[in-house]
BALOBA-1460 file (C-alpha; in Angstrom, 3 decimals):
// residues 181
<rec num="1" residu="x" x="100.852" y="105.892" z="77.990"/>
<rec num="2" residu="x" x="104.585" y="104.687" z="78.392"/>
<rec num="3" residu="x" x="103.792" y="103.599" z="82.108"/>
<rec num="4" residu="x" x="100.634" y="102.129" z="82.040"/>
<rec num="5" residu="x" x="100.396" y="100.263" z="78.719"/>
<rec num="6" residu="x" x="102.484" y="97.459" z="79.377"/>
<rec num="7" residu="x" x="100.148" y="96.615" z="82.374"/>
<rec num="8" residu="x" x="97.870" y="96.578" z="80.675"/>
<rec num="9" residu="x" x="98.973" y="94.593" z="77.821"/>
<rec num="10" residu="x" x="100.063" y="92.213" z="80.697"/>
<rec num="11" residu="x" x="97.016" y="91.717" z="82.792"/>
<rec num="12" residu="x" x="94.849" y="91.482" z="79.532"/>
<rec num="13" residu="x" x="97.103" y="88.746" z="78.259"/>
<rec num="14" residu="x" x="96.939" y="86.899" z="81.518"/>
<rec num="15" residu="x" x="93.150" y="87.225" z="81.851"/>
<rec num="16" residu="x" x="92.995" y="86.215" z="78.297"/>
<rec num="17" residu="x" x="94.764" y="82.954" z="79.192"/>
<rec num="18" residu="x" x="92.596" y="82.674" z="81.809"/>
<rec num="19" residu="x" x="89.590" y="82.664" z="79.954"/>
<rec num="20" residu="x" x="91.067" y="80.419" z="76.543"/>
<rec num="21" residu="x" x="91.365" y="77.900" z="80.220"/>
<rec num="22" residu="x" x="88.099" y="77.724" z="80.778"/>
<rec num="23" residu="x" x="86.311" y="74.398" z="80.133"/>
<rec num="24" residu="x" x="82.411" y="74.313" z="79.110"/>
<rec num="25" residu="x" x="81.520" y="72.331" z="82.512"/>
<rec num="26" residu="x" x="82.928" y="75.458" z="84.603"/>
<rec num="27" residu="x" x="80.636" y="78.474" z="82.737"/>
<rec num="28" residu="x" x="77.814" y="77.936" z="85.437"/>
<rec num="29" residu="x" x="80.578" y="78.042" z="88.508"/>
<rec num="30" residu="x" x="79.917" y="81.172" z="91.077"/>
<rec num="31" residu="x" x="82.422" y="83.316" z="91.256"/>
<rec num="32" residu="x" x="83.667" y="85.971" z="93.746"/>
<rec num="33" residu="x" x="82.284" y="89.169" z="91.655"/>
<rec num="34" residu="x" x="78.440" y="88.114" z="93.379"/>
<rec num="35" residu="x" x="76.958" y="89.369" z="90.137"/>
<rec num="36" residu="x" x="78.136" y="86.948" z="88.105"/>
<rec num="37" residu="x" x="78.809" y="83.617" z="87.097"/>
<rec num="38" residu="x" x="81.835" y="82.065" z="85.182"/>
<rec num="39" residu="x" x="80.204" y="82.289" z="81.714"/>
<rec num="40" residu="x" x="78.524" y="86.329" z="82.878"/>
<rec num="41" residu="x" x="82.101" y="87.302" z="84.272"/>
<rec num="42" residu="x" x="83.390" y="86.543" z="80.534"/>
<rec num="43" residu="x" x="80.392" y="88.217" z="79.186"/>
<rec num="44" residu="x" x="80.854" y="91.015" z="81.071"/>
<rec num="45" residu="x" x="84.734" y="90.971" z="79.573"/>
<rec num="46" residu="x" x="83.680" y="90.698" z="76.466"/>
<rec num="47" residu="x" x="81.815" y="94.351" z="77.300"/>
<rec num="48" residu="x" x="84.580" y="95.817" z="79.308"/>
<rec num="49" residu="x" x="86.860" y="94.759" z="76.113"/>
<rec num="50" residu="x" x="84.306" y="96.319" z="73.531"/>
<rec num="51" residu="x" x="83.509" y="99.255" z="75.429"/>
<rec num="52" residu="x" x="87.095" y="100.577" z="75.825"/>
<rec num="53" residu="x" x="88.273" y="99.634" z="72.233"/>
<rec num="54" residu="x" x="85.291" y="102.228" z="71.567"/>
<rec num="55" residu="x" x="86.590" y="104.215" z="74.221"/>
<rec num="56" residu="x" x="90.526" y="104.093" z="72.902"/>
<rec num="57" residu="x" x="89.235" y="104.655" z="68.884"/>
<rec num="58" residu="x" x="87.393" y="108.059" z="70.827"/>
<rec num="59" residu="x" x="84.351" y="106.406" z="70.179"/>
<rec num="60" residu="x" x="80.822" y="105.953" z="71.742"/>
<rec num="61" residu="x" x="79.981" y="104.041" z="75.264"/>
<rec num="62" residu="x" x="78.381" y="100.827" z="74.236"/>
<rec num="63" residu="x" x="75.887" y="98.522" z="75.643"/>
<rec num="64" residu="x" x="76.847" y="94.649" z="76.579"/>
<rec num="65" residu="x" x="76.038" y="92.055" z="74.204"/>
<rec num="66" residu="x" x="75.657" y="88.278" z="74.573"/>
<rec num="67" residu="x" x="77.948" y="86.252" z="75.472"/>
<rec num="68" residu="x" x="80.303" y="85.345" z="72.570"/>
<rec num="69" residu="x" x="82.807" y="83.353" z="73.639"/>
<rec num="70" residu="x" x="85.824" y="85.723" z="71.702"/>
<rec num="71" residu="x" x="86.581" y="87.530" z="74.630"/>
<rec num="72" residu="x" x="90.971" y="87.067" z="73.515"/>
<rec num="73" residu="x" x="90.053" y="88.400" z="69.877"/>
<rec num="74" residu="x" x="87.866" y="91.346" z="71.590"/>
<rec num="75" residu="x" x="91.052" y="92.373" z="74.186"/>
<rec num="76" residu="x" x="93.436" y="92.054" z="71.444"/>
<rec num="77" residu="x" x="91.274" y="94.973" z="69.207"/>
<rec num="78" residu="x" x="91.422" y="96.858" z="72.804"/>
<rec num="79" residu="x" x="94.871" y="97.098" z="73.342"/>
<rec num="80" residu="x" x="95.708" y="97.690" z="69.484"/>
<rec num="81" residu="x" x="92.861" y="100.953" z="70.000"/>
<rec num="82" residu="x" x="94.846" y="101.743" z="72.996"/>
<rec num="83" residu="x" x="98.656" y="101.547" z="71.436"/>
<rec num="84" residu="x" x="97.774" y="104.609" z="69.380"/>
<rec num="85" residu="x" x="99.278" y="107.651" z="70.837"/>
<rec num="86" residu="x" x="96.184" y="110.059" z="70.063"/>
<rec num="87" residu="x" x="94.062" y="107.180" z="71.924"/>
<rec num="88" residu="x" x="95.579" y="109.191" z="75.811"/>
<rec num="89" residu="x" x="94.583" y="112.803" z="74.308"/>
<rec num="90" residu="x" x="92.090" y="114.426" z="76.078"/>
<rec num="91" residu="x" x="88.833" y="113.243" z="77.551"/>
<rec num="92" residu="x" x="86.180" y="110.946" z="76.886"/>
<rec num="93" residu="x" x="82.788" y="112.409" z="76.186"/>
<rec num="94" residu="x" x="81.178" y="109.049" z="76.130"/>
<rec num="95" residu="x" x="82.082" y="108.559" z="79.513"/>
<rec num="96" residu="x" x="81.591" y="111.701" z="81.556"/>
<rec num="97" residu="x" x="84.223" y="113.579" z="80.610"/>
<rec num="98" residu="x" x="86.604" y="111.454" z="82.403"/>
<rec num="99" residu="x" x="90.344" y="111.775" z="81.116"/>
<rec num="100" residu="x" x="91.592" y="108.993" z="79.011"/>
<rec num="101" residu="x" x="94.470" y="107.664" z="81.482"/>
<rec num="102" residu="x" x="91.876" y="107.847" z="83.863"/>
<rec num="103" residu="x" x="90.230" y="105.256" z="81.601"/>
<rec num="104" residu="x" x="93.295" y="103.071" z="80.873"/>
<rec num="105" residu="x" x="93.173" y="102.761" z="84.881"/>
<rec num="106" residu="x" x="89.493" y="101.382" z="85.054"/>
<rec num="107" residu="x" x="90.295" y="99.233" z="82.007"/>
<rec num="108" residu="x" x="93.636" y="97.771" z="84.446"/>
<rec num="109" residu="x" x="91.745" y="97.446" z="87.376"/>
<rec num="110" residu="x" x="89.168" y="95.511" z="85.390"/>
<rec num="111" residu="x" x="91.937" y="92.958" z="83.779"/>
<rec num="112" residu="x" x="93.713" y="92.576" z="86.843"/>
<rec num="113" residu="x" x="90.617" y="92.344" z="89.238"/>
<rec num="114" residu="x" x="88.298" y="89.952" z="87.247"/>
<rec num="115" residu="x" x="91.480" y="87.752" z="86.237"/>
<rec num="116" residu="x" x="92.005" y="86.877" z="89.497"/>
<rec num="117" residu="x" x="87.908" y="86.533" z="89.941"/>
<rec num="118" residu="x" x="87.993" y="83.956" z="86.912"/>
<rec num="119" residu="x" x="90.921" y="82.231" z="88.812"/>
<rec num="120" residu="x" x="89.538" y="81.499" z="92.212"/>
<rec num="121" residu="x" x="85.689" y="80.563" z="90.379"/>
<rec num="122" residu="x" x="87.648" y="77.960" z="87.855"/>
<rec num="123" residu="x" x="90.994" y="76.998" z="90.327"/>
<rec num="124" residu="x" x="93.204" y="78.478" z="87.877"/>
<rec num="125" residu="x" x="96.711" y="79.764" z="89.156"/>
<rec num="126" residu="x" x="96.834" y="83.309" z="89.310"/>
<rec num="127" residu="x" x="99.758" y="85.934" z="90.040"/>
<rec num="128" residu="x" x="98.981" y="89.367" z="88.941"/>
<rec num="129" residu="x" x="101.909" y="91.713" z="87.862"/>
<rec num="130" residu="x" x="103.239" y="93.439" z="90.956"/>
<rec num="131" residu="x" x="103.423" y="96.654" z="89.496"/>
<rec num="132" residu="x" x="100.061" y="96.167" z="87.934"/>
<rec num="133" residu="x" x="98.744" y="95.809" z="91.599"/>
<rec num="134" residu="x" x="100.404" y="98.658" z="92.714"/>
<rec num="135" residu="x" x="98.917" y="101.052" z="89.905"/>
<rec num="136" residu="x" x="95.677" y="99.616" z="90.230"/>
<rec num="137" residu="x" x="95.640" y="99.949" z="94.294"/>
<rec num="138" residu="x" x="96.542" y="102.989" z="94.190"/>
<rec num="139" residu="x" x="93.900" y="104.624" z="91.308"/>
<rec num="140" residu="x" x="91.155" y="102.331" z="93.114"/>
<rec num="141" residu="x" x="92.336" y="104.192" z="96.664"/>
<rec num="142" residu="x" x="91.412" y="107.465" z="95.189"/>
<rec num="143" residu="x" x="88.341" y="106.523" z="93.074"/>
<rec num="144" residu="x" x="86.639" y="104.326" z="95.448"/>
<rec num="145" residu="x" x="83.632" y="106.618" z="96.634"/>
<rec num="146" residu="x" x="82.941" y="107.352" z="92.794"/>
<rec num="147" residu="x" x="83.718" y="103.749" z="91.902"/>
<rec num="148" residu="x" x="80.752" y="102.953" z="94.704"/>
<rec num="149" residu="x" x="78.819" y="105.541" z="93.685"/>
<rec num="150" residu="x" x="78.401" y="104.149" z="90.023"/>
<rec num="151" residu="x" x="78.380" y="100.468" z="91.033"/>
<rec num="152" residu="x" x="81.326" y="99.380" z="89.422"/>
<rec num="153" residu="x" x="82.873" y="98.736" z="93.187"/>
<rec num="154" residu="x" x="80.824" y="96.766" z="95.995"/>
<rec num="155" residu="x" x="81.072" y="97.707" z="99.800"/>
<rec num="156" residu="x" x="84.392" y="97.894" z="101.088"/>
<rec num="157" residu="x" x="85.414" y="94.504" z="102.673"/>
<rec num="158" residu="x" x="87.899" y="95.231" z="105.835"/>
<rec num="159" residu="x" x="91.585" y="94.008" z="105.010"/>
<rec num="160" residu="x" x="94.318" y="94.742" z="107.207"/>
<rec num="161" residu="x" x="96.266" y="97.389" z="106.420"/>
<rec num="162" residu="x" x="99.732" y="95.091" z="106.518"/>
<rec num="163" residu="x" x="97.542" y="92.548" z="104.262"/>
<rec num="164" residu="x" x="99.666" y="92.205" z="100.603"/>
<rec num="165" residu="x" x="99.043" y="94.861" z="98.165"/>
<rec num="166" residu="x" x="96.769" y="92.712" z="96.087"/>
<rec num="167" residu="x" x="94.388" y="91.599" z="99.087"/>
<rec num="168" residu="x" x="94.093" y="95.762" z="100.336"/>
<rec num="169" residu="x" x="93.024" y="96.497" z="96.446"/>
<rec num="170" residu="x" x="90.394" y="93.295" z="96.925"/>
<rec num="171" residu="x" x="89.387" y="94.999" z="99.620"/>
<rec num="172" residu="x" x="89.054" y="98.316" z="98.652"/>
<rec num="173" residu="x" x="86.574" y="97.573" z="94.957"/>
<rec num="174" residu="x" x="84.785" y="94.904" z="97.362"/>
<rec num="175" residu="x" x="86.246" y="91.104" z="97.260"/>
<rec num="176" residu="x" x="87.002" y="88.954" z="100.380"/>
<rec num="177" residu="x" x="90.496" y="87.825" z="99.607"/>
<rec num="178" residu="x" x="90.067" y="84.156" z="100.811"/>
<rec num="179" residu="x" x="86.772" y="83.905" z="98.870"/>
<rec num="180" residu="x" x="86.467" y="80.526" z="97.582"/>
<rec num="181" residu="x" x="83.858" y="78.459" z="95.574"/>
């Protein structure tokens, strides 16, 4: 918990910033996760938020909602869920079994991934934490095939192996780093 929760207070604060950013006109913009569109990329925030303050209170997987525009209010009950010791113990039955860092890892992929995918769709600045990249390149590394296999990650797109850290983890869950609008 000590290593990882800062991150992820981090990237969901900076994603959160992201999204407050947003202006009405921009909600229809495409944006480099092909599934979605500004306003479904916050939707589907608004989910990932929900499902893993669920998840961090040892409770049930949950089902997306509409969109509700209170995606900063949602990520702040996340990370409060997740600041609780007994929220790392064990495993999560709700989602496979899986171990609960193992979660906090898809939940930091997730905020550092689809910040930067909010960025590029609205032409927002974005920087992620370096150490946030790092962590989440190197989980994403090892769960790609399962990450592919339960279509939370797209095809691999080919990025040079010298590329920066944050480009190879593009790469690996399925972006084209110089995607743009």
């Amino acid at each position: 918990m000590d290593d990882i929760m800062p991150l992820m207070t981090r990237a969901t604060e900076q994603t959160a910033g992201l999204v407050r950013a947003v202006r009405q006109e921009q909600l229809g913009f495409p944006t480099p996760c092909a599934k979605f569109d500004v306003k479904g990329l916050i939707n589907h925030l608004e989910w990932v938020a929900a499902l893993f303050e669920s998840l961090g209170n040892q409770g049930e997987r949950i089902e997306q909602e509409p969109y509700a525009g209170d995606f900063p209010e949602r990520a702040d009950r996340t990370l409060a869920a997740w600041s609780r010791p007994e929220a790392w113990e064990g495993t999560s039955p709700a989602m496979g079994g899986l171990p609960m860092a193992t979660l906090a890892h898809m939940y930091l992929v997730d905020m550092v991934v689809h910040g930067w995918d909010l960025a590029k769709a609205t032409g927002q600045e974005y920087s992620p934490d370096p150490e946030a990249v790092s962590v989440a390149l190197h989980f994403s590394g090892q769960m790609a095939e399962m990450g592919r296999q339960r279509g939370a990650f797209g095809p691999a797109v080919d990025v040079p192996n010298h590329a920066p850290p944050f480009d190879r983890l593009l790469g690996i869950i399925g972006r084209a780093p110089a995607w743009t609008p």
